[in-house]
N, C-alpha and C positions, 0 to 999 in steps of 0.2 A: 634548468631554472635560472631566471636575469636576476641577479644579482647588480645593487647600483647601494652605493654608500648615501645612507641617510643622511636626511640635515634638519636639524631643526624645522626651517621653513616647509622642506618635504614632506615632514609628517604633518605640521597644521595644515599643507593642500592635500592631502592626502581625502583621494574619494570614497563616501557610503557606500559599498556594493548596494547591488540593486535584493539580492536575496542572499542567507548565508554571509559567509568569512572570506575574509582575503588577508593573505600572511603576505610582508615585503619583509624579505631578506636582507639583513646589512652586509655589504660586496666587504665594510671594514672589520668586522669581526663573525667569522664564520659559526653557524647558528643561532646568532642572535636577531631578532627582529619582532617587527610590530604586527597585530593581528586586528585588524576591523571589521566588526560585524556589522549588517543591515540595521541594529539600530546605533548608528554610531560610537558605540563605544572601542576606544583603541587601548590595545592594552601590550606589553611588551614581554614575548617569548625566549624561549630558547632553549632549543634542541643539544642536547648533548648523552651521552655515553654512561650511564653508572651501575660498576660490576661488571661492564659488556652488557649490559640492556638498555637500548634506546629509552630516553626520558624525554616527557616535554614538562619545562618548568614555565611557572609565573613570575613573573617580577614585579608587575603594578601595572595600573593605567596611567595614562596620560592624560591631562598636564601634572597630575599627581607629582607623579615619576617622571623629572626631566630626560631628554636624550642620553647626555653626561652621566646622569646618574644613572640609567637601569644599565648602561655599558659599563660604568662600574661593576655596579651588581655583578652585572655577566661573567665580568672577569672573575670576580672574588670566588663565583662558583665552579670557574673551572677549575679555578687553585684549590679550591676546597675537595673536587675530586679527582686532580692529579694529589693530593694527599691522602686518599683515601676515604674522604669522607663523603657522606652523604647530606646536601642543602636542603633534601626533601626533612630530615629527620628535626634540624636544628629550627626549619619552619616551623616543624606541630609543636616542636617544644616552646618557642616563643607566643605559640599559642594556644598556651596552655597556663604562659605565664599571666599575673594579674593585670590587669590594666592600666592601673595606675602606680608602677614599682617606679620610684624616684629619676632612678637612674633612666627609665625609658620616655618619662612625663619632658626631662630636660631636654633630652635629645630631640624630642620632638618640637617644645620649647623654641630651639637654639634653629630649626630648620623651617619650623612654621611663623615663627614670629621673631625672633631676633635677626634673622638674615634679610627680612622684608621691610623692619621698621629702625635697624639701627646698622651703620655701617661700620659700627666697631663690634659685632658681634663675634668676634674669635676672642676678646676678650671676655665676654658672657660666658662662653663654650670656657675656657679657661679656669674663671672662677667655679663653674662647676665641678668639673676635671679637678681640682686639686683642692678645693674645698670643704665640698659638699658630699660628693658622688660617695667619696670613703665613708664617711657619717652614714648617710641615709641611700645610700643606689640602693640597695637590697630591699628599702623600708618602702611599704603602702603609703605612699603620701597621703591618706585620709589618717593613717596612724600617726602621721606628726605633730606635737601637740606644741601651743605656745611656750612650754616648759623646755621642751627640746630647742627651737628655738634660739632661747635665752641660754643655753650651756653649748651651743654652736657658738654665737657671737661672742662668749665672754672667753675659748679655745682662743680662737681665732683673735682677738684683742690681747690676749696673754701673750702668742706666741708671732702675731703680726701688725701688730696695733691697732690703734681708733680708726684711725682710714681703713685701713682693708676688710676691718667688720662691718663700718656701713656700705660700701662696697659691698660686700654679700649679699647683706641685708638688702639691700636696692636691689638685685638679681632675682632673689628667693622670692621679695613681696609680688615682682612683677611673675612671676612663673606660677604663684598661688592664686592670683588673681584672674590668670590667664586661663590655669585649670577650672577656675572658679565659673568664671562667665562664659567663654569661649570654650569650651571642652566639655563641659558639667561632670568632671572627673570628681569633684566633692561637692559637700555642700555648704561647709563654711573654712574658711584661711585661718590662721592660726597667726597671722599676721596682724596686730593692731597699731594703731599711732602710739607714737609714745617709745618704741623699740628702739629707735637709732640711738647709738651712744655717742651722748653729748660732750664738748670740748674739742670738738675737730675744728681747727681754724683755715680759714682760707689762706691758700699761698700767694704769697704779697711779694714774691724776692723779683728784684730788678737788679740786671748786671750794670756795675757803672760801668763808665766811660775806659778807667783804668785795667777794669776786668775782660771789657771786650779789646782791649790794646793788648792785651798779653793772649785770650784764646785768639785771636783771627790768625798768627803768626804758628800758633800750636796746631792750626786746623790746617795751614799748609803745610808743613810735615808732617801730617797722619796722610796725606795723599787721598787720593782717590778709593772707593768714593765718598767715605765718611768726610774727610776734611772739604770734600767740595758741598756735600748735605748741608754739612751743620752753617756753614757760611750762607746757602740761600733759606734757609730757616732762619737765622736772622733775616736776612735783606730781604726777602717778601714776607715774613711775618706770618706764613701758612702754617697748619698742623703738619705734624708731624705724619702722620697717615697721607696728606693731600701730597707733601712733597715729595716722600718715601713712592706715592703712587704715581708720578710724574712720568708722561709716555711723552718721547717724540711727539707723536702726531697730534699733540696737544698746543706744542709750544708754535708758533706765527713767528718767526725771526726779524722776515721781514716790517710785521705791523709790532713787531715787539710787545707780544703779548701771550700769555697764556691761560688758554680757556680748560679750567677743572669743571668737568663734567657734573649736572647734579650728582648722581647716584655717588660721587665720591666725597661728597658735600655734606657736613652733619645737618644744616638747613633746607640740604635735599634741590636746591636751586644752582644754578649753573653758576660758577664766578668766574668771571674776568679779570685777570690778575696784568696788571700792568709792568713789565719788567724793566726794569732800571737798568744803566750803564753798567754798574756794577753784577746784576742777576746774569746778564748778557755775555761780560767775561767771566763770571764762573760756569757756566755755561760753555763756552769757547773752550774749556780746560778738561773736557770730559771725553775722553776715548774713546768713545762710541757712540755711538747716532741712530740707534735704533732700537724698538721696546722701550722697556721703563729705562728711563735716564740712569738714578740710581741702581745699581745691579752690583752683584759677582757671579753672572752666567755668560757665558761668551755672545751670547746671541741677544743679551738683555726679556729675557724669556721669564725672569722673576724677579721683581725685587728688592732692595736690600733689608736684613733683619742685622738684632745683635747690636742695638743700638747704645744701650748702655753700657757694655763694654768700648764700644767706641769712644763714647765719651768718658770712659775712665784711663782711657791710655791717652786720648787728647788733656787731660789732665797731670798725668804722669810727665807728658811732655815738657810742661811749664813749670814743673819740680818745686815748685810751692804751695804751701796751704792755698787754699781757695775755698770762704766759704761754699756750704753746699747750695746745690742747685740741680734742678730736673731739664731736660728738655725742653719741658713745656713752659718754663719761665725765660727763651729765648722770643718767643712770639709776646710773651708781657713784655720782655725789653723793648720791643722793635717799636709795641702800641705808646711804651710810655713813652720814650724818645722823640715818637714822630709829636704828640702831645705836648712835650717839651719846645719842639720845635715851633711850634703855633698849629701845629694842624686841630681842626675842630674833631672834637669827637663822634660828629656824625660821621665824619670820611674815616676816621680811622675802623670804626663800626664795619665803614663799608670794604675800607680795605684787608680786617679781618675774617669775612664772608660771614659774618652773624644773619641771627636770619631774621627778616623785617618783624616789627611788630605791627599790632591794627590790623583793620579791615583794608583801608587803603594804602599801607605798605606794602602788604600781602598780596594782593590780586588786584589793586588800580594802578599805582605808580612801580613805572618796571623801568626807569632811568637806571640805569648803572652805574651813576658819578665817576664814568673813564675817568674824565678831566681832570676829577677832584682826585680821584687813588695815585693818578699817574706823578702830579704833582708832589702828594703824601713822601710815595717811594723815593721821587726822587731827591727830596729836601735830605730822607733817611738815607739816603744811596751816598751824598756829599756828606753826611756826618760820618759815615762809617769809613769813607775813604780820608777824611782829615784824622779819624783814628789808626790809622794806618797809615801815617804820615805822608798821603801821596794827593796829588796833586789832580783836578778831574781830567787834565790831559793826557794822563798817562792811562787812564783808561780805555784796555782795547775793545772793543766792539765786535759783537760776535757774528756779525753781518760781513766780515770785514774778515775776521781770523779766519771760520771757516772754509 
């Protein structure tokens, strides 16, 4: 039997038999693979072993069921019976369970709709996880009543305040409304207006001039790669997610530019990010040149996380009170300064990748004000380096170092 490792694109060419089934075998994990029948449905198998008797299991069709995930799967079940267990047994039991128990409504939730319509959804998945799930996973979401509710929110404001119960709240309303319409797992939300708790104010904190003179010096001694993050978080003015998610094969050195992909975009549109003298050597100062920029895997293979511990020890550093401050009021610094500086607020709009408004924002005018952003940054590039008492000549150039 030819075995060849599946790929995604494989399986979408993948041809109808003309009559009957045809099983392909994946050469990268032995018994697993897809089965297609004469009327096109593909669906993903797998042969294995339980008690010593040949089993053939399901895992789902396709595109239901990604590649990634039913190999998942696959694996999960043969750990489940090199433990002994049996994944035939744990299936009938899961369906058996009700339809709509909280804890299953979410997860599906967080796979069907949050992963597709918002790109911070491991935060969704989060507030679930430590929220809710304890409260209500076991509970019929049609048994949820607006009374419940109101003594979820008011836990959760006692022991995490005003923001993180409207935060809930925002997650819950959207997952009811989802079951609601899109599911018809109930027949009415228990969600009405009026629920958010009122007095949360928007955060307004802007670092001065003197506060960024003391972290820039505190973020070169945290090193690599926190002290180099938080330096082009200021100096591009991007989320926290877009620079965290910063690859190689993004950044143009030589056009000194880098292009963040939509889908990592919360406006879902590609941005053009213009890098400055300064973005360029912090840049130059990073150890490795491949995968995501940010990392601590040798191969740049993930990410970096564990972010506000980083910025509590780059605080520790500077061994003085400091009013408080979040990450996310380093990108309001950047917008108010450039503001400060004369830039108009349409470019700084643009330089913070907000997402157009209007008809012809949206879908007629597709100019990307390079000119206007690259300007922006670099007006901000010579203020941050007069903060750091240095001179723009002393700026090396990453075209140049590496």
């Amino acid at each position: 039997m030819v075995r060849k490792t599946l790929t995604a694109k494989a399986v979408d060419r993948v041809k109808t038999p003309v009559s009957g089934r045809v099983e392909h075998w994946d050469g990268a994990l032995p018994g697993f693979g897809l089965r297609v029948t004469d009327k096109g449905i593909k669906s993903w198998v797998q042969m294995v072993r339980i008690h010593g008797k040949q089993a053939r299991l399901t895992l789902g069709t396709y595109p239901d069921l990604s590649l990634g995930e039913a190999r998942d799967k696959a694996r999960a079940n043969r750990r489940a019976i090199e433990n002994g267990e049996d994944p035939r047994v744990a299936k009938l039991a899961a369906r058996e369970r009700p339809a709509d128990l909280f804890e299953d409504v979410a997860e599906l939730f967080v796979e069907r709709y949050a992963k597709k319509k918002n790109k911070g959804w491991k935060e969704t998945e989060r507030i679930f996880t430590k929220y809710v799930d304890p409260r209500w996973g076991h509970r019929r979401l049609s048994s949820i009543t607006r009374a419940d509710v109101v003594a979820l929110l008011d836990d959760i404001e006692d022991a995490n305040g005003l923001y993180m119960a409207n935060r809930v709240l925002a997650q819950v309303r959207k997952l009811f409304n989802w079951a609601l319409l899109e599911r018809a797992l109930i027949d009415s939300t228990p969600i009405v207006p009026g629920m958010a708790r009122s007095g949360e104010k928007k955060r307004d904190r802007v670092l001065g001039e003197n506060e960024i003179s003391e972290l820039l010096p505190a973020w070169n001694s945290l090193g690599y790669p926190f002290g180099q993050f938080f330096k082009l978080l200021l100096a591009t003015g991007q989320r926290r997610s877009e620079v965290a998610g910063m690859r190689w094969e993004h950044i143009d050195v030589e056009a000194q530019q880098w292009m963040i992909p939509g889908e990592h975009m919360k406006s879902g549109r590609p941005q053009l990010v213009p890098l400055s003298s300064l973005a360029l050597e912090i840049l130059s100062s990073i150890p490795t040149d491949q995968g995501y920029v940010f990392t601590t895997h040798a191969r740049g293979e993930r990410p970096i996380s564990g972010f506000t511990r980083a910025k509590e020890r780059s605080e520790k550093i500077i061994g003085e009170a400091m009013s408080a401050w979040v990450i996310h009021d380093l990108r309001r610094t950047a917008a108010t300064h450039m503001r400060r500086l004369g830039v108009f607020r349409e470019v700084i709009s643009a330089v913070l990748g907000h997402a157009p408004k209007g008809v012809t924002a949206e879908h007629y005018d597709m100019y990307d004000m390079l000119a206007e952003k690259t300007d922006a940054l670099d007006r901000w590039c010579r203020e941050l380096e007069r903060l750091m008492g240095r001179e723009r000549d002393n700026v090396v150039a990453l075209v140049d170092a590496r």
